[in-house]
C-alpha positions as a Markdown table, in Angstrom:
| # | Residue | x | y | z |
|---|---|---|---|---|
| 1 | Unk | 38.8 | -35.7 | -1.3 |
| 2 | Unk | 37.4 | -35.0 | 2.1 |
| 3 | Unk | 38.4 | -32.7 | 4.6 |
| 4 | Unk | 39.2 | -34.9 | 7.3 |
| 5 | Unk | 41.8 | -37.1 | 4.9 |
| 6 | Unk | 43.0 | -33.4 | 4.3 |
| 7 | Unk | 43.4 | -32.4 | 8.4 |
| 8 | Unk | 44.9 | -35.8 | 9.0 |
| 9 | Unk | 47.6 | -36.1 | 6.0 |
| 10 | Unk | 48.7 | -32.1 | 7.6 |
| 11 | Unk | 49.1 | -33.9 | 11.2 |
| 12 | Unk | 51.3 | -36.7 | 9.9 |
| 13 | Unk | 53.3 | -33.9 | 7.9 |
| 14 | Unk | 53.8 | -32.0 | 11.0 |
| 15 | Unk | 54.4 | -34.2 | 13.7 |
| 16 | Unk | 56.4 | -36.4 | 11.3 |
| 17 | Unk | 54.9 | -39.7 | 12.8 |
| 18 | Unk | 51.8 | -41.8 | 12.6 |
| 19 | Unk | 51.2 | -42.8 | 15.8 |
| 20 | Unk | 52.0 | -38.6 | 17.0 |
| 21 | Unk | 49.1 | -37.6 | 14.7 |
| 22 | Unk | 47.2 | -40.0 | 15.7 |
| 23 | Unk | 47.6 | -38.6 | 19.4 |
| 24 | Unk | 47.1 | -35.1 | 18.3 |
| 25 | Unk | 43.9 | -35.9 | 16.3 |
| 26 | Unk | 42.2 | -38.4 | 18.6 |
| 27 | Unk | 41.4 | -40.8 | 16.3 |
| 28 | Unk | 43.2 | -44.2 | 16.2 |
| 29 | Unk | 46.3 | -44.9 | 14.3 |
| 30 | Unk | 44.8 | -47.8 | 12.1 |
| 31 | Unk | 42.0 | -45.1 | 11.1 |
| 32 | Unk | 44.4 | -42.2 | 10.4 |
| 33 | Unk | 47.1 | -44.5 | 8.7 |
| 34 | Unk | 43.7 | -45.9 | 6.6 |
| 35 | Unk | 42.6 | -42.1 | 5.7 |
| 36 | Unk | 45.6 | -41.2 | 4.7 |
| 37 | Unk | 45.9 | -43.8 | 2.2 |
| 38 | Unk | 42.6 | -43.2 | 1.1 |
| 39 | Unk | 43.9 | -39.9 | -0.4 |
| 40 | Unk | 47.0 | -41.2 | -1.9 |
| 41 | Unk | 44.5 | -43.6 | -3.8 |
| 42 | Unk | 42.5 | -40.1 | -4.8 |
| 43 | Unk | 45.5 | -38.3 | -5.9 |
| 44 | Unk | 47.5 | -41.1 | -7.8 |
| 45 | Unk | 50.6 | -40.6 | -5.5 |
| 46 | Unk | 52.2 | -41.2 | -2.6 |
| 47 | Unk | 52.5 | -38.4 | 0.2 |
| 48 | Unk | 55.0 | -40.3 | 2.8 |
| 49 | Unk | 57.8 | -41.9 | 2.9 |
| 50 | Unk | 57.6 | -44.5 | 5.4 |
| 51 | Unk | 60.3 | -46.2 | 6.8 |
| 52 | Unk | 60.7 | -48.0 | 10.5 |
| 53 | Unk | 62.0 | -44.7 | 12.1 |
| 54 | Unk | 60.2 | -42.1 | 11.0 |
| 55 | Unk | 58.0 | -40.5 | 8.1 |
| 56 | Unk | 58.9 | -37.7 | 5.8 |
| 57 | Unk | 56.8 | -35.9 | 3.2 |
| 58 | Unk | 57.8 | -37.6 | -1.1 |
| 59 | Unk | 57.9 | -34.7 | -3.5 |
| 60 | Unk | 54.2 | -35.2 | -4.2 |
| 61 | Unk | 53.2 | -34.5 | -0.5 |
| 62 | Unk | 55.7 | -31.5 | -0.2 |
| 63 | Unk | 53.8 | -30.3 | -3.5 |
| 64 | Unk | 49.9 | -30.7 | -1.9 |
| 65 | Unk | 51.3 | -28.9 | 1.7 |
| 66 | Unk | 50.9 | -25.5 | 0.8 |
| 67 | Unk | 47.3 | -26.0 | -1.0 |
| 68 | Unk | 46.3 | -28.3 | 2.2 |
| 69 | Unk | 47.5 | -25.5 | 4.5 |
| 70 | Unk | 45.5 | -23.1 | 2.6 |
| 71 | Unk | 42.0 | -25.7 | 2.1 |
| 72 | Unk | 42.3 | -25.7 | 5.9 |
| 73 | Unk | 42.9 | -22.2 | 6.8 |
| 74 | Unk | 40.1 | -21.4 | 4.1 |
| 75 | Unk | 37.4 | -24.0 | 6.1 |
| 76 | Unk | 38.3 | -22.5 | 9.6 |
| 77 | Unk | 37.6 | -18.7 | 7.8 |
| 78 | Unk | 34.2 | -19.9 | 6.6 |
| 79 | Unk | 33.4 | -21.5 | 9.9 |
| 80 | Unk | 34.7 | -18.6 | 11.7 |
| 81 | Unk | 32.6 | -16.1 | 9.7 |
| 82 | Unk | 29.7 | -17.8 | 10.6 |
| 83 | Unk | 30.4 | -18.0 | 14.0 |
| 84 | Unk | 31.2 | -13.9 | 13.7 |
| 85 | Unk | 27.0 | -13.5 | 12.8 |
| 86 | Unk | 26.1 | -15.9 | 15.3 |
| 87 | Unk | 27.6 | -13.8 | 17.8 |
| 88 | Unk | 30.8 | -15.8 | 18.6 |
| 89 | Unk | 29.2 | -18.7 | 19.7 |
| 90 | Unk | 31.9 | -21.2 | 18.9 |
| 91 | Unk | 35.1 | -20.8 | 16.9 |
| 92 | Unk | 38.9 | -21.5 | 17.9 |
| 93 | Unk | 42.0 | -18.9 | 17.5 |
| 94 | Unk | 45.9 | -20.0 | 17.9 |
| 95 | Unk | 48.5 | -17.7 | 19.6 |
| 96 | Unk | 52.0 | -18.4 | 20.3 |
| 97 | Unk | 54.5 | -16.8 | 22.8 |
| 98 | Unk | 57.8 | -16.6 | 24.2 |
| 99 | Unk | 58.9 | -17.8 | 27.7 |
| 100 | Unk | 60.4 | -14.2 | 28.4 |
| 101 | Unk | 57.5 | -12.5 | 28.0 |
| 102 | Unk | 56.6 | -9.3 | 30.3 |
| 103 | Unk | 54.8 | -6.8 | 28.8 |
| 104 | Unk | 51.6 | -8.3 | 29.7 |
| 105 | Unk | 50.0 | -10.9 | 31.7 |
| 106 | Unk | 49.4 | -13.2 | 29.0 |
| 107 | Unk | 47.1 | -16.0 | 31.1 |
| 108 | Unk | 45.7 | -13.8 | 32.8 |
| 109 | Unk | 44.7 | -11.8 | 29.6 |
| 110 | Unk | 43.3 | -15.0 | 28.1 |
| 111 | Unk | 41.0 | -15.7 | 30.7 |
| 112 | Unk | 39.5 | -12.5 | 30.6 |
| 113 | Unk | 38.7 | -13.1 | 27.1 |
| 114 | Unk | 37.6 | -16.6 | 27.5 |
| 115 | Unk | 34.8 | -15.2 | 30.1 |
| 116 | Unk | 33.6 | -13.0 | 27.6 |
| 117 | Unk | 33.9 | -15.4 | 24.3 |
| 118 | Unk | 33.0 | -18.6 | 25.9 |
| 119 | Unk | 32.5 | -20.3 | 22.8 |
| 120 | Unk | 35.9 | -20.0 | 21.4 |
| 121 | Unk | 38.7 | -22.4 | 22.0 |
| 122 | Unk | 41.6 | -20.9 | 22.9 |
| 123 | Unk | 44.9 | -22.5 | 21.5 |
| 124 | Unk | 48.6 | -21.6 | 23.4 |
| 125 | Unk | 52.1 | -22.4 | 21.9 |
| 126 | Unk | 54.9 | -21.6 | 24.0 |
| 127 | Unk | 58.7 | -22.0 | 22.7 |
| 128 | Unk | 61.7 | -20.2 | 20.7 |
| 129 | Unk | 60.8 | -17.3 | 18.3 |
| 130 | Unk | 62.3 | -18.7 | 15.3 |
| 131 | Unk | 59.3 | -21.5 | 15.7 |
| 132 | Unk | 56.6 | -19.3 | 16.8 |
| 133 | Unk | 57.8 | -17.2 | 13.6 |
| 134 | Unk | 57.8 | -20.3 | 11.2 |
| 135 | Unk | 54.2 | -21.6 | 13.0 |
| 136 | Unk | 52.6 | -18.0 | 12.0 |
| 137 | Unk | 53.9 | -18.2 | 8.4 |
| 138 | Unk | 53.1 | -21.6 | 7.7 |
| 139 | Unk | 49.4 | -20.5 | 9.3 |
| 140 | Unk | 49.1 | -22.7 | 12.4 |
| 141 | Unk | 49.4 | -19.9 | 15.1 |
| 142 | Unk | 47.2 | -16.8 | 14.2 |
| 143 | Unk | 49.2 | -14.8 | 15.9 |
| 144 | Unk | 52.2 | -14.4 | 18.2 |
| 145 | Unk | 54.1 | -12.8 | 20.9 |
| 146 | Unk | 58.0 | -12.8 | 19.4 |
| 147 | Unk | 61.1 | -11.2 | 20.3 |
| 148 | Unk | 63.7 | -9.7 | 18.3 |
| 149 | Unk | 67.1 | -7.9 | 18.2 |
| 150 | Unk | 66.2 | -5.8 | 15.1 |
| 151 | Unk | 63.5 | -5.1 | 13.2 |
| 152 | Unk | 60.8 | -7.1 | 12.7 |
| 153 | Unk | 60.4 | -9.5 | 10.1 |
| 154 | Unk | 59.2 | -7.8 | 7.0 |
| 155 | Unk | 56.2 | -10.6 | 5.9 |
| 156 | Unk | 54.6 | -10.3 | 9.2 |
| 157 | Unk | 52.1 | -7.7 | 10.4 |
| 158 | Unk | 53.6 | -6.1 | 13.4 |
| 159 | Unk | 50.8 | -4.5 | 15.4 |
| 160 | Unk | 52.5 | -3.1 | 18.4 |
| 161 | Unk | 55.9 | -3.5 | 19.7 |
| 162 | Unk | 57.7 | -2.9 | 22.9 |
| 163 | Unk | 61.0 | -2.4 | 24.3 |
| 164 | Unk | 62.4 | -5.4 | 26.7 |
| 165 | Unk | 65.3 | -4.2 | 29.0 |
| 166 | Unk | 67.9 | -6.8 | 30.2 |
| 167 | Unk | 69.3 | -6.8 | 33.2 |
| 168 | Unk | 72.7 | -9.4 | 35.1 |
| 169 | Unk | 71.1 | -12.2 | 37.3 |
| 170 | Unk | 73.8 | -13.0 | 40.0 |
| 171 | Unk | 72.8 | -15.4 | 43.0 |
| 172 | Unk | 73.0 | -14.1 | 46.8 |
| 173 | Unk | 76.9 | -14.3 | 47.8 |
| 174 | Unk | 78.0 | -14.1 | 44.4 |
| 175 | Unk | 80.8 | -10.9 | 44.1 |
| 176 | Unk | 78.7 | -8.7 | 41.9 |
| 177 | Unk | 75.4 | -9.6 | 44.1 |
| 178 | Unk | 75.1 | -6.1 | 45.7 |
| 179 | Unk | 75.6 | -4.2 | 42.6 |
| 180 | Unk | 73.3 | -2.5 | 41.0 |
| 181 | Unk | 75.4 | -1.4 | 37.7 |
| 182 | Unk | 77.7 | -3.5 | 36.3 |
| 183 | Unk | 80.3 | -2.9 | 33.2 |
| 184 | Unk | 80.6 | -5.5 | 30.7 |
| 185 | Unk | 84.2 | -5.7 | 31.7 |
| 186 | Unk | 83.2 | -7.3 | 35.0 |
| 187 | Unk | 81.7 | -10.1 | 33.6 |
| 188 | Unk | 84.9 | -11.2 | 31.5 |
| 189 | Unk | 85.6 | -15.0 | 31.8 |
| 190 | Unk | 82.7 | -15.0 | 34.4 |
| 191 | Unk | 80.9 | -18.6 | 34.9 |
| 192 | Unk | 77.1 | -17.9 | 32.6 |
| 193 | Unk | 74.2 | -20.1 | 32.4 |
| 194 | Unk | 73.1 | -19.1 | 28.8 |
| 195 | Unk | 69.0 | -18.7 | 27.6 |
| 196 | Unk | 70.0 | -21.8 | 24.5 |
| 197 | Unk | 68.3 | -20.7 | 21.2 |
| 198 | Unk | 67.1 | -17.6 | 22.6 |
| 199 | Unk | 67.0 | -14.5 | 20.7 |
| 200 | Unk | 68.5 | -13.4 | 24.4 |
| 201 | Unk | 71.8 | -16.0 | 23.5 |
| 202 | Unk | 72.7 | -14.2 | 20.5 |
| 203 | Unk | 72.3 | -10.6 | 22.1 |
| 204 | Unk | 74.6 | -11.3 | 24.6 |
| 205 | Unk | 77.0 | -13.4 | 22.4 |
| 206 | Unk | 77.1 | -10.1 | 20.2 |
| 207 | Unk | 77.7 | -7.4 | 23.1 |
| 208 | Unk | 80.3 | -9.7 | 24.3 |
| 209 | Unk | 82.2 | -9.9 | 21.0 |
| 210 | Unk | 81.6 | -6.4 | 20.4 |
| 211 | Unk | 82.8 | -5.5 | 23.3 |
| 212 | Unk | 86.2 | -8.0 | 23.0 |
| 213 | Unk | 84.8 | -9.5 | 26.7 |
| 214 | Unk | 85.2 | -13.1 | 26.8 |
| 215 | Unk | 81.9 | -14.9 | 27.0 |
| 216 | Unk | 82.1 | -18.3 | 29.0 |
| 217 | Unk | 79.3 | -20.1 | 29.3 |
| 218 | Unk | 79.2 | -23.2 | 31.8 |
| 219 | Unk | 76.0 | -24.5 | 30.7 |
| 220 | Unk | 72.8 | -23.6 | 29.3 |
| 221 | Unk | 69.1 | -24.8 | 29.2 |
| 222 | Unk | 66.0 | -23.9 | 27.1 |
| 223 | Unk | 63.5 | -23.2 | 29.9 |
| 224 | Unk | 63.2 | -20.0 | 31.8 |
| 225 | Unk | 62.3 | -21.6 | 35.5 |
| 226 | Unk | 65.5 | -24.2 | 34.7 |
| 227 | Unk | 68.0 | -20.8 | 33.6 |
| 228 | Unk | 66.9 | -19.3 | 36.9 |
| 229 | Unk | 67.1 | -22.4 | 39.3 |
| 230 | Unk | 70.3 | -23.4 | 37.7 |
| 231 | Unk | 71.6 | -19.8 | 38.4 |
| 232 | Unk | 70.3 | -19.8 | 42.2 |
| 233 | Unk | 72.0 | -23.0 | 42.3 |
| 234 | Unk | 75.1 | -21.2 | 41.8 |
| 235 | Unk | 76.6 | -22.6 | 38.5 |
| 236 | Unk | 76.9 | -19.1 | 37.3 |
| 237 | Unk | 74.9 | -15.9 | 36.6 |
| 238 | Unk | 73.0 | -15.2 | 33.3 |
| 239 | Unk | 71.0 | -12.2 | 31.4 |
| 240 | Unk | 67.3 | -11.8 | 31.7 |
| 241 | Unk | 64.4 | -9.3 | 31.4 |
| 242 | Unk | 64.2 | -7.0 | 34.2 |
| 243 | Unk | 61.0 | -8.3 | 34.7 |
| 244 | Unk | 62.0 | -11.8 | 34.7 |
| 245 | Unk | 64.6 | -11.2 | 37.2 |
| 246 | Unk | 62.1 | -9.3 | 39.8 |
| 247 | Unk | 59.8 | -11.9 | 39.6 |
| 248 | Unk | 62.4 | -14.6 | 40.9 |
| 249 | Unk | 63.6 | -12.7 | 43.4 |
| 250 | Unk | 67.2 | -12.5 | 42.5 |
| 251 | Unk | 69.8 | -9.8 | 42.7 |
| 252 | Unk | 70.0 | -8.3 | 39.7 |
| 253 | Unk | 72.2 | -5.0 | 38.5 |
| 254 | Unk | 72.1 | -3.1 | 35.0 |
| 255 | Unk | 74.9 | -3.3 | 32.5 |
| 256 | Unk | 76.1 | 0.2 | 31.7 |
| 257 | Unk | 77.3 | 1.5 | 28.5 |
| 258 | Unk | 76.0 | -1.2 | 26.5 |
| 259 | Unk | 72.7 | -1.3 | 24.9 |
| 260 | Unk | 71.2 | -4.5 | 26.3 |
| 261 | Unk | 67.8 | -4.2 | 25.3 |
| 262 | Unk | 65.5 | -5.8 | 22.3 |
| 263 | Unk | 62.1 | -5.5 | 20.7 |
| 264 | Unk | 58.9 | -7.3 | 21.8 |
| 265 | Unk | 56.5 | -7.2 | 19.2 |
| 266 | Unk | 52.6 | -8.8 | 18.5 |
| 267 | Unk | 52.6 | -10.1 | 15.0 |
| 268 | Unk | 50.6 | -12.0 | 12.5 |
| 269 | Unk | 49.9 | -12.7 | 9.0 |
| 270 | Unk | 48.5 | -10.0 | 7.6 |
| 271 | Unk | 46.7 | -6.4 | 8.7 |
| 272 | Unk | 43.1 | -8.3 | 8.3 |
| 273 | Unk | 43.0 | -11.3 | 9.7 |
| 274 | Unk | 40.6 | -14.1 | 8.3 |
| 275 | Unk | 39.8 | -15.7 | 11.3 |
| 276 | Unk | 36.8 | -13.6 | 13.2 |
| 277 | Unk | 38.4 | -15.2 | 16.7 |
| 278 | Unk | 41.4 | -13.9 | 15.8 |
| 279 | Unk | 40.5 | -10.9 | 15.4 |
| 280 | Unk | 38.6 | -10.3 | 18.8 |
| 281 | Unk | 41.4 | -11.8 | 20.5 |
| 282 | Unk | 44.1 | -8.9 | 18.3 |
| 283 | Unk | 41.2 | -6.4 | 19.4 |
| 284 | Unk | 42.0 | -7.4 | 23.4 |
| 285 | Unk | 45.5 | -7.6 | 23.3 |
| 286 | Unk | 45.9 | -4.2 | 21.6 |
| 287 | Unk | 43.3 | -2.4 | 24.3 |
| 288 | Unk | 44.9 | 0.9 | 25.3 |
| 289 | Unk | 44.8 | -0.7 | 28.8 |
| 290 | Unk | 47.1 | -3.6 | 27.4 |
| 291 | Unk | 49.8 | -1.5 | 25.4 |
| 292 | Unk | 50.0 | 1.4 | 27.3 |
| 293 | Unk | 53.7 | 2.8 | 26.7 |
| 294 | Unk | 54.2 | 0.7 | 23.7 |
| 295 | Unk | 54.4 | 1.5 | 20.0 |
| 296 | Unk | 52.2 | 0.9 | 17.3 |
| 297 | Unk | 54.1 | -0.1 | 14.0 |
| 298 | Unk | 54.1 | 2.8 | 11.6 |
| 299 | Unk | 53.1 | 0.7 | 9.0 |
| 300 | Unk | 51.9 | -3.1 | 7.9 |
| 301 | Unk | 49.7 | -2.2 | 11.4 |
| 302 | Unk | 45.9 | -3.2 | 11.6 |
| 303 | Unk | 44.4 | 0.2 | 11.8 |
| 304 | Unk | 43.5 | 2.6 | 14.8 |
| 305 | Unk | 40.1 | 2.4 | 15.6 |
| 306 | Unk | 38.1 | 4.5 | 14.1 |
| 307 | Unk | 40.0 | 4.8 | 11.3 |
| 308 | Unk | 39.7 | 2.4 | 7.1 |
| 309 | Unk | 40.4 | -1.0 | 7.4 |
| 310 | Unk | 42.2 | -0.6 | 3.7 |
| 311 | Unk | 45.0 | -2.9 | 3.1 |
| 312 | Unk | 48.4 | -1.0 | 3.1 |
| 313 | Unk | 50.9 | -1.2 | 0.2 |
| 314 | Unk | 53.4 | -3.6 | 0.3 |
């Protein structure tokens, strides 16, 4: 069993096509097709089911994911140890964020650190938290900017958190536009352009419920630039970061009386992360330039510097 037939049996399993792997791995699809059946041969079994419309793992390849996942993440340690003694010279770290993120320039932040580390390939995932939480677990992110309307999830390592404020985006001329506090009660039955499969979506379904305000969303789209320009369009107004809403230039008014607010948060696998890229990159985004204001988790948090690097309890 080689590592490659290993690399490309995980990109089939995750894009859930052939030809898609292929893509992503930049090999041909005869080639990858031909490795992968190279290490069915090896192991006795099939891994895919193939029919004309898609691909999907057989109990034998569902059974090998986790020990791939792990043969993988176990090579890119090794190789980034190495790298760690050879002072950074090459290595590659994964980090995944949210669209509504505000607590720090995160591009910005990356190129900063790509100046200094040269060497290492930087790899960005952008999308819904419930994904950016699954790609951590399963190990393809190392870490992650996520968002939450409770606490953290308890098998990740949270190692600083924030608090996000949300805030009513109207549209100039709108009836609330020159507002700068709003009830919930204002908003009843009022035409919303909803943040779909946002952690954002379900605060405000909840308020609204909570509240007994009728919630009556119009439409709804999954990108943060569409949300806005659909709202400046006028199809109806929508909740957003404070941030967010200063940025686009929109009128904007606080919702009184009603805790509209969630938790930003850092996270990752563990409170010693394997990867040596990783870990420079955890070491820049926690600076005390970059989380000024913000909290560090109380526990399951890498530790202040300084201080033993011992593993907490569980």
């Amino acid at each position: 069993m080689e590592l490659r037939q290993v690399e490309h049996f995980l990109a089939v399993a995750r894009c859930g096509s052939f030809t898609a792997a292929a893509q992503q791995v930049h090999i041909v699809q005869s080639a990858l097709s031909a490795s992968v059946r190279r290490l069915e041969d090896e192991l006795g079994a099939a891994l895919f089911e193939r029919t004309t419309r898609r691909v999907v793992l057989t109990e034998a390849g569902r059974a090998l994911l986790p020990v791939a996942n792990r043969l993988v993440d176990d090579v890119a340690a090794a190789r980034g140890e190495v790298a760690a003694v050879s002072g950074m010279d090459r290595g590659r770290v994964s980090i995944g964020t949210i669209q509504a993120l505000s607590v720090v320039d995160l591009p910005r932040e990356l190129g900063v650190f790509q100046a200094r580390h040269p060497g290492i390939r930087i790899h960005v995932r952008d999308g819904k938290a419930p994904d950016l939480l699954a790609a951590v677990d399963a190990g393809e992110l190392d870490l992650a900017y996520l968002a939450t309307n409770g606490a953290p999830p308890k098998d990740l390592t949270c190692y600083v958190r924030w608090k996000q404020r949300l805030v009513l985006v109207t549209y100039p001329g709108h009836r609330l536009a020159n507002r700068q506090r709003v009830r919930l009660d204002d908003l009843a039955d009022e035409p919303f352009v909803d943040f779909a499969g946002s952690s954002i979506r379900t605060l405000v379904g909840n308020r609204f419920a909570d509240a007994g305000v009728r919630h009556n969303p119009v439409c709804e789209a999954t990108h943060l630039p569409l949300l806005l320009d659909l709202v400046t369009a006028g199809l109806g107004v929508t909740i957003v970061p404070r941030s967010v809403a200063e940025r686009a230039g929109l009128p904007f008014a606080r919702i009184e009386k009603v805790d509209f607010e969630r938790t930003l948060y850092l996270a990752g696998r563990g409170p010693e992360l394997s990867n040596p890229a990783a870990r420079a990159l955890l070491d820049h985004l926690t600076s005390e330039r970059l989380t000024s204001g913000a909290e560090r988790a109380p526990s399951r948090n890498r530790p202040a510097p300084g201080t033993s690097r011992a593993r907490p309890s569980r």
